[in-house]
N, C-alpha and C positions, 0 to 999 in steps of 0.2 A: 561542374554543377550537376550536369546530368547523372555521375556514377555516385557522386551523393546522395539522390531523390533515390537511386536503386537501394544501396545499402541501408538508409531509413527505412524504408519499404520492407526491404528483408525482414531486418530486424523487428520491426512491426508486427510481421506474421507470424516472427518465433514467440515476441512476447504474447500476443494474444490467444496463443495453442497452449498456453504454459495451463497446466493441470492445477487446479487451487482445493480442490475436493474430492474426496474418493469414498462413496459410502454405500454399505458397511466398508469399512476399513480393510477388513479381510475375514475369509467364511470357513467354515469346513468341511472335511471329506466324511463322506457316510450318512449323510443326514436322510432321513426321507423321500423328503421332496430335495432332488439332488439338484435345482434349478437354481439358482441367486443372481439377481437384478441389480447390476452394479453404476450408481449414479457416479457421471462422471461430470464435474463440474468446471469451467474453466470459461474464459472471456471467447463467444461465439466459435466456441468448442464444437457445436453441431456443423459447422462451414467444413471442417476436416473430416478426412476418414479414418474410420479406426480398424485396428487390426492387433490381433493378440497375438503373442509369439509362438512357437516349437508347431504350427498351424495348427491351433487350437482354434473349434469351430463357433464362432459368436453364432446362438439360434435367434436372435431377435436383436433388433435396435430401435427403439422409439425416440424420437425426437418430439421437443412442443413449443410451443407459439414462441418460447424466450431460447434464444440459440447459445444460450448459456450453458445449457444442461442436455445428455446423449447418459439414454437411461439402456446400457446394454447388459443384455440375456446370457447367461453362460451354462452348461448343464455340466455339473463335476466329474459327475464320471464320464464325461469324454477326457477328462485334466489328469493325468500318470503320473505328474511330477506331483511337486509340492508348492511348486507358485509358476506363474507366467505374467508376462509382463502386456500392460496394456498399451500399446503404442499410438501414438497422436500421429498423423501421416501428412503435413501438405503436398499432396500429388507424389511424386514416391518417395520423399524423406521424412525420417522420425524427427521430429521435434521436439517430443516428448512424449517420456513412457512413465507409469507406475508399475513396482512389480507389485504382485498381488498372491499373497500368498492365502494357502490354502492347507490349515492344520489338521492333526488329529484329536479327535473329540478323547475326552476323558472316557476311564470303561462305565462302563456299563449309565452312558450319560443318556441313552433315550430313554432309558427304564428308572430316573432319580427318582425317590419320593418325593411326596410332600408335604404337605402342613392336611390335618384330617381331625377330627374331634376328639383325638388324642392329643392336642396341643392346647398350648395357653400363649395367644396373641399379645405380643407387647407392643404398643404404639410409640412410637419416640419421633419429635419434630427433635431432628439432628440440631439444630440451630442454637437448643436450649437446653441439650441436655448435656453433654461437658466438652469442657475445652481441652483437647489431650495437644494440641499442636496448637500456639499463639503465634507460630510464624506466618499461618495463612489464614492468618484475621481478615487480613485484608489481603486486595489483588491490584496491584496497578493497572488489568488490563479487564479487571469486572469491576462495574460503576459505584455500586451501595456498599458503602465502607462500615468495617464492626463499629460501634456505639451503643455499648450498655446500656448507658443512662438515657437512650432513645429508646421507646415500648418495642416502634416496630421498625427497628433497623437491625444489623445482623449483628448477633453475640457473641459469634466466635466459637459456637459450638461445633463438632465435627465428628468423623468418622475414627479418626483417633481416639477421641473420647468415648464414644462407644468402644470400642474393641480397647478401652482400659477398663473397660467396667462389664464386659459379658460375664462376670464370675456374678454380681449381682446379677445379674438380668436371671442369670442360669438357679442361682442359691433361691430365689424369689418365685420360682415355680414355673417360670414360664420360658415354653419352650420352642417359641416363635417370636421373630422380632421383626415387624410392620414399621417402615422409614418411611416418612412424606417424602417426596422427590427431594432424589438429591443430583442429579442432573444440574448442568448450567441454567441457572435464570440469570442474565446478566440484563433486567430490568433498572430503572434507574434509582428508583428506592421501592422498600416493602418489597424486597424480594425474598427475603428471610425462607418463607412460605414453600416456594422449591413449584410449586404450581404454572407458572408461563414459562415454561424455560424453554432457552435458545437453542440447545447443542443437546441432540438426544443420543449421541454416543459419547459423550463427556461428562465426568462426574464435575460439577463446579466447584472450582479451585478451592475455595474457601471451603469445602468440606474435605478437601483430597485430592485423592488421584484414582481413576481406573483403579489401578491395581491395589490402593488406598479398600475399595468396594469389596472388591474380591475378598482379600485378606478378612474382611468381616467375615464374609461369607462362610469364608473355610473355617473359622475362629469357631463360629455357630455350629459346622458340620460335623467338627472333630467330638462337640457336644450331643451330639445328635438332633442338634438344633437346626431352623431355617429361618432364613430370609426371603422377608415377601417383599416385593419392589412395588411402590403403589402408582403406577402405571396413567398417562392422560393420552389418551386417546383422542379425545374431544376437541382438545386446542392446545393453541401451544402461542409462548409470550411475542409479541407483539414485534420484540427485537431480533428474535428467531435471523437466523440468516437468509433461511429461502422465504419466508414471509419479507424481508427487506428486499429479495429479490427472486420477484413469485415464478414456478417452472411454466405457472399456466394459470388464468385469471380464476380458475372452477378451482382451483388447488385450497382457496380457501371459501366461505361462505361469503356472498357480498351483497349490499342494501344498495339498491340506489338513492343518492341526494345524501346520504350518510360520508362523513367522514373514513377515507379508506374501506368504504363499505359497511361500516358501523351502525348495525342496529343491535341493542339488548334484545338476548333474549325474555320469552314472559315468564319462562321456568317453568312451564305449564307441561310438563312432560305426560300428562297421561294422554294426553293429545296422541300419544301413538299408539293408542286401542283403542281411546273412545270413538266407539259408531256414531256419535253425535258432531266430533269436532269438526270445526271450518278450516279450512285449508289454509287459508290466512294463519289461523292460531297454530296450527302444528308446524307453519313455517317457520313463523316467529321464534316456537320454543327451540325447533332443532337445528334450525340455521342461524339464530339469531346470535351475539357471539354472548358467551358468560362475564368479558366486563371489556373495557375500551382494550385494554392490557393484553387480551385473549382471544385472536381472531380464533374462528372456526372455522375447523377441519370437517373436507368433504371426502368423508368417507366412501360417496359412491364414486367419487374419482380413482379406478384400478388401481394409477401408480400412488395414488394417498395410500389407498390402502395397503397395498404391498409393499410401500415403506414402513408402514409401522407394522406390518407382521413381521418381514424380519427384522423390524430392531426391538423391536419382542424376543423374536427367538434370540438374538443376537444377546442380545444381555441373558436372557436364562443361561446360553451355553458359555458366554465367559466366565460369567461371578458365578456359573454353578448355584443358581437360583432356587430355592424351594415354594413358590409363591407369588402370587402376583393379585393384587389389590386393583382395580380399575375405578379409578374416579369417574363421577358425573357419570353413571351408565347410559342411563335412558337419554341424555341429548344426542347421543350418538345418531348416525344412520345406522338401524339397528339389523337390515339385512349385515349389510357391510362388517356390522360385530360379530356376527355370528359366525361368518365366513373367518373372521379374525380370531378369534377363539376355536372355532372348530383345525383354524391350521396348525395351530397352539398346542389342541390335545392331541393333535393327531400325532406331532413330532416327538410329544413328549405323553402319552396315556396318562400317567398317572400325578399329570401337573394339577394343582388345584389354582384356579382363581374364582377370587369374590367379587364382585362387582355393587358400585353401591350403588341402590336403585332408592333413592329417598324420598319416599312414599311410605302414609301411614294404613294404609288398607293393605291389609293379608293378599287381599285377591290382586293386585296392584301389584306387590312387591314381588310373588308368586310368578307373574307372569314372566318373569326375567330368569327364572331360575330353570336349566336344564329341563327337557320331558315335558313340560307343565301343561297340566291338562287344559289350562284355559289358553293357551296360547297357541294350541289346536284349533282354537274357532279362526284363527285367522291364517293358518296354515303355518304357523311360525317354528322354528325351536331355534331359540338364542344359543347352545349348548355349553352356557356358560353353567360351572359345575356348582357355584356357590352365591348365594345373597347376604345382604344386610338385612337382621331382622328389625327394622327402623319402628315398626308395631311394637313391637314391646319394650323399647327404648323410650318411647313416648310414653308407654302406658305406668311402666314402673316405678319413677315416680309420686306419680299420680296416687299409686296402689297402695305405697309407704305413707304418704304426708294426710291424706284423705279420711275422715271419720267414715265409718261402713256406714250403707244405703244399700237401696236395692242395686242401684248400678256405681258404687263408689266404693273404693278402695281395696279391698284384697282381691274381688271377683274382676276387678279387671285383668290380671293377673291371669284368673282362673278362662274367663274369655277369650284372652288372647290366645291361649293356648287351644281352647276349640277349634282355631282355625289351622291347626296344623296339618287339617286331610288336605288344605289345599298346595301344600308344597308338597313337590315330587322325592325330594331329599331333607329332612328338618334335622337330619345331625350335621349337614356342610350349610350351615348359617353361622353366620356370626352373630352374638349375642354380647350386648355391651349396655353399660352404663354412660359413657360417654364418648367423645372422640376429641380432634382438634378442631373440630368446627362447631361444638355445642357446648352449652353452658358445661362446668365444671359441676360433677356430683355433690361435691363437699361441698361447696357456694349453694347450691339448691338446697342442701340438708343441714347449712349455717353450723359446715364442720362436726356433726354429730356422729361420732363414731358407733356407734349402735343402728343407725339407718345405712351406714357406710355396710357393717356387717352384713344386715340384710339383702342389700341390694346386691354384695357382693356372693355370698353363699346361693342365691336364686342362680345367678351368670353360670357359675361353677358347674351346677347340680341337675339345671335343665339339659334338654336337648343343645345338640350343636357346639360351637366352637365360641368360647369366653375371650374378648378382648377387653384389655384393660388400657388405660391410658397413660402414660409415661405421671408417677408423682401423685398419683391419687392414691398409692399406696402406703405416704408417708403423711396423707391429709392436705396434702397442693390444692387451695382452691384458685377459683380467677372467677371476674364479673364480665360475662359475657357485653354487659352495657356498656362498660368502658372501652371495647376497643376487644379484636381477636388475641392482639398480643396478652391481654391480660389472663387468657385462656391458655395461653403459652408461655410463662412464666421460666424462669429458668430453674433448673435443678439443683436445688440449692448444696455445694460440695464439690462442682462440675469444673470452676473453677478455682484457677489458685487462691485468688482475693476472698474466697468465700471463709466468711467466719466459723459456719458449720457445715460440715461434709456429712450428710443424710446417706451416701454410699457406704459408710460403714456402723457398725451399732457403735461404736462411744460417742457416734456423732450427731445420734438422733437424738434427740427429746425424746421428755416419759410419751408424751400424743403421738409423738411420729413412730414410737416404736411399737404400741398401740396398734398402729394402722398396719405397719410392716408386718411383726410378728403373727396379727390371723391371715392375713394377703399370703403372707411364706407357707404358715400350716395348711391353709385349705388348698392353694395350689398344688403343692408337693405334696398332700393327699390324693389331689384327685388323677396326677401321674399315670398311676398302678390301676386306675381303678375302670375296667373295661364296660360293668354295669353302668357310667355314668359316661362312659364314650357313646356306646352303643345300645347301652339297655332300651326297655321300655318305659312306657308311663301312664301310670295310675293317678289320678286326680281326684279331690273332694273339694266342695263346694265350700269358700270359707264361710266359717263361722264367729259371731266376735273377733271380726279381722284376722282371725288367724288359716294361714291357708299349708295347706297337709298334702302332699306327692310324696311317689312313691319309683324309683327307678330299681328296676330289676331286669333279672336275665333268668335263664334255667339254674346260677351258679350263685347267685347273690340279691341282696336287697338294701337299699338303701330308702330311710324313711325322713324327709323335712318337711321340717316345721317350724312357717317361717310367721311370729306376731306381731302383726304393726300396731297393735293395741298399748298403747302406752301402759295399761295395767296389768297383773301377768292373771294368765289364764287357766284355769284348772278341767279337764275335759277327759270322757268316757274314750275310751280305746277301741269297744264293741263297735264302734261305725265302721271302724278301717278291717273289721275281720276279715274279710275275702283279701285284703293286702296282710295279712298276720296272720295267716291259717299257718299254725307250724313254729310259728318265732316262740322264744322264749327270754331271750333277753336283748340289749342293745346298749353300742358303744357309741356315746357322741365324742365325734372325733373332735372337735376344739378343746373341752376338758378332759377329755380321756377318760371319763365315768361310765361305769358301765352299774346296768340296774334292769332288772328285770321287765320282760313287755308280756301281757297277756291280756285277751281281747276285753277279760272284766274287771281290769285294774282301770286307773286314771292316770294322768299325765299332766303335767303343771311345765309351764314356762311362762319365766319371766317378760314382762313390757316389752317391748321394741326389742326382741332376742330373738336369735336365729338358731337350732339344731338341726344337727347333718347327724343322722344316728346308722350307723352300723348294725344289721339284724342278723342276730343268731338263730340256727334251731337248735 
């Protein structure tokens, strides 16, 4: 009996040393910062010692309140080989090891480009935009099963699908392409969304494989295209494996008397520069969680943080990333971003990320963006490179639908744009008509292709970096009141069953091809065209709703004129002389007309029309 109770016992020890996690997975040589933090996870793994092999030297080992988890320090250039093995030790026998290897980066992988005001942002919620693979619709071992005929259950759309269709994405003009998370959410329904997800080194099944990711990637680069990964920082889905088994109670945000610590947030994000707010209120909004789904990550917790910087870097350097989108910016701990992003550029210089700070005041949005002068009153700089210009996202609408007033319709427009002294960078903005989170274009403009035009030639022509929305290009509306999924519609083509395939022209409609064909010409115009990357800007004050810029460089000039005026207008040229000292004629590039410009001639365009004109001298 007794040599029984011992061999139980053994056996006991071995199973509960057994290794069940190892993250990151595996790192590389040459990085920077030669340091990587490797979580090792296993039943009361902390009670063992660990020791690496060939006497490779562990600089650090933290241990925390859950003896689950032994977060140790390695520096790579002490590592010669190419992997070493981490060994589990009860008193001096291994019971278990991981090897952990340790690769070579691509060339020239710290110096990759990336996505800059020479690109055209393409948004696509993977879920909806086509089905290239039906065999992992579903997953026996992720909970929310495809179901079409459900709004917001999963449709089976994927990462194969895309990478069947990057000749559209490419032929369409644009030369970035923005995915919602596609990481694991294995929440139990409505996870579609890619938002709570559980496994931040795992693409989820139902969209692919890791390597499934990549493969896009390189798809995009051989085009000279990029991939932006749209990044949560903020929270992560409720099913999460370490939020099911927390390394440390601070590891996420927690309420008391609330269910697993569950309070909403107020959303009230300007809470972190108003000199006015109560401490209560800015707790609320920054610790408060974004829904029962979505506990909240505490960014001033070290190892929070330095988990998610390298699994940051770690996805840039596998998929070879050109991009990174950051949801929910301002909930963040916003030191803690900064240090997160700043390790970000440091690895990589010339990484762009946008962060979306969704706030409709200039001064507001501004604060979050790189340098920003106002974010010097509080000693701050977030060194995040790029914003969302969520101001004039609100305003353009508005500018289109609106009869002229003294503060109504085209001059909002013209206003929004006065505030551009207050950003440090206004061509690394993003500039959009809509997204996945807000009403559809088309629905707001009751599918009018003439406001679509508008709205769209503005995006194009201003400052900064144009993002468009997966399907707005073929007239896809959806009713924000119904339901998000309605906003998320599928691509109609995407799959087999579908009657019409909008991915190629015999498959459009006269309306969809409509919307396609100016979407195609103005993007793949504005390609080539470095004045409208980087040029300047002249402005006039509209008149009769119609509003008149002018982008230029020492090389070139481009003149629009954009009328929201339902009737067309006919107007003197001599206002714009000091932008036309020199011109002699001009080419609008949708027709291909060209016709002489001089400052005492007039100029006519039709209702609700938009021209993009090309100036000669």
């Amino acid at each position: 009996m007794k040599k029984l109770f011992v061999l139980t016992s053994l056996l006991s020890n071995f199973a509960f040393a057994q290794i069940q996690k190892v993250e990151p997975m595996f790192w590389w040589k040459g990085m920077k910062n030669p340091e990587v933090q490797i979580l090792v996870y296993g039943k009361d793994i902390s009670k063992y010692s660990i020791e690496l092999s060939d006497q490779i030297k562990i600089k650090d080992i933290q241990k925390t309140e859950n003896p689950n988890y032994v977060f140790v320090t390695v520096n790579t250039n002490d590592v010669n080989k190419s992997s070493f093995k981490i060994n589990i030790k009860n008193k001096n026998k291994v019971v278990d090891s991981y090897t952990y290897e340790l690769k070579d980066r691509q060339p020239n992988s710290a110096n990759r480009s990336s996505f800059t005001s020479k690109d055209v942002v393409y948004l696509i919620m993977p879920d909806r935009f086509a089905n290239g693979d039906e065999s992992n619709d579903s997953k026996k071992v992720l909970t929310d099963k495809a179901n079409r005929s459900i709004p917001d259950s999963r449709h089976g759309g994927d990462l194969r699908g895309i990478i069947n269709n990057v000749d559209y994405i490419q032929n369409l003009g644009a030369t970035a392409v923005w995915l919602t998370p596609v990481n694991e959410d294995n929440e139990k329904q409505h996870s579609y969304h890619g938002y709570a997800q559980t496994d931040l080194y795992k693409i989820d099944g139902r969209y692919g494989t890791n390597e499934d990711y990549r493969e896009l990637s390189r798809e995009l680069n051989k085009r000279g295209m990029y991939l932006i990964q749209d990044y949560v920082t903020n929270h992560w889905g409720i099913s999460h494996w370490m939020i099911q088994d927390l390394p440390s109670q601070d590891w996420i945000h927690k309420f008391p008397g609330g269910k697993d610590g569950f309070r909403r947030s107020n959303y009230r994000t300007t809470t972190q520069f108003d000199k006015n707010a109560s401490e209560i209120d800015k707790k609320e909004a920054l610790d408060g969680w974004f829904d029962y789904t979505m506990p909240d990550m505490n960014q001033s917790n070290p190892l929070v943080l330095n988990y998610l910087t390298q699994n940051a870097i770690w996805w840039i350097e596998y998929a070879e990333l050109g991009g990174m989108r950051v949801d929910t910016y301002p909930y963040n701990n916003k030191e803690g971003m900064a240090k997160w992003v700043k390790a970000i550029t440091t690895e990589y210089p010339n990484f762009n990320i946008v962060g979306e700070a969704w706030m409709y005041s200039p001064a507001h949005i501004s604060y979050w963006q790189k340098d920003s002068k106002i974010a010097e009153i509080d000693n701050y700089n977030s060194h995040l490179p790029s914003v969302m210009d969520f101001n004039l996202f609100s305003e353009l609408p508005k500018a289109i639908k609106e009869e002229e007033s003294w503060d109504k319709g085209m001059i909002k427009l013209y206003n929004s744009f006065t505030n551009d002294f207050l950003y440090p960078n206004v061509n690394n903005m993003f500039v959009f008509m809509e997204n996945h989170d807000t009403e559809r274009w088309n629905e707001m403009m009751n599918g009018n292709i003439n406001d679509y035009k508008l709205g769209l030639s503005l995006i194009s022509t201003v400052r900064g970096i144009p993002q468009v929305y997966y399907g707005s290009e073929i007239g896809m509306r959806g009713d924000k009141s119904k339901g998000d999924a309605d906003i998320r519609r599928d691509f109609p083509g995407g799959w087999k069953a579908d009657q019409k395939n909008a991915f190629t022209n015999e498959g459009r409609t006269l309306e969809q091809k409509q919307f396609h064909d100016f979407t195609a010409k103005v993007f793949n115009w504005r390609k080539n065209k470095e004045v409208i990357h980087s040029g300047k800007t002249k402005h006039y004050m509209p008149q009769q709703n119609v509003y008149v810029y002018f982008r230029y460089n020492e090389k070139e000039s481009v003149m629009v004129v954009l009328n929201a005026n339902p009737e067309k207008q006919t107007f003197k040229l001599d206002r714009f002389t000091e932008s036309l000292d020199g011109i002699t004629s001009g080419k609008e590039i949708i027709s291909d007309k060209i016709f002489p410009i001089k400052s005492s001639e007039e100029i006519s365009i039709d209702g609700k029309t938009a021209m993009i004109i090309e100036l000669k001298k």
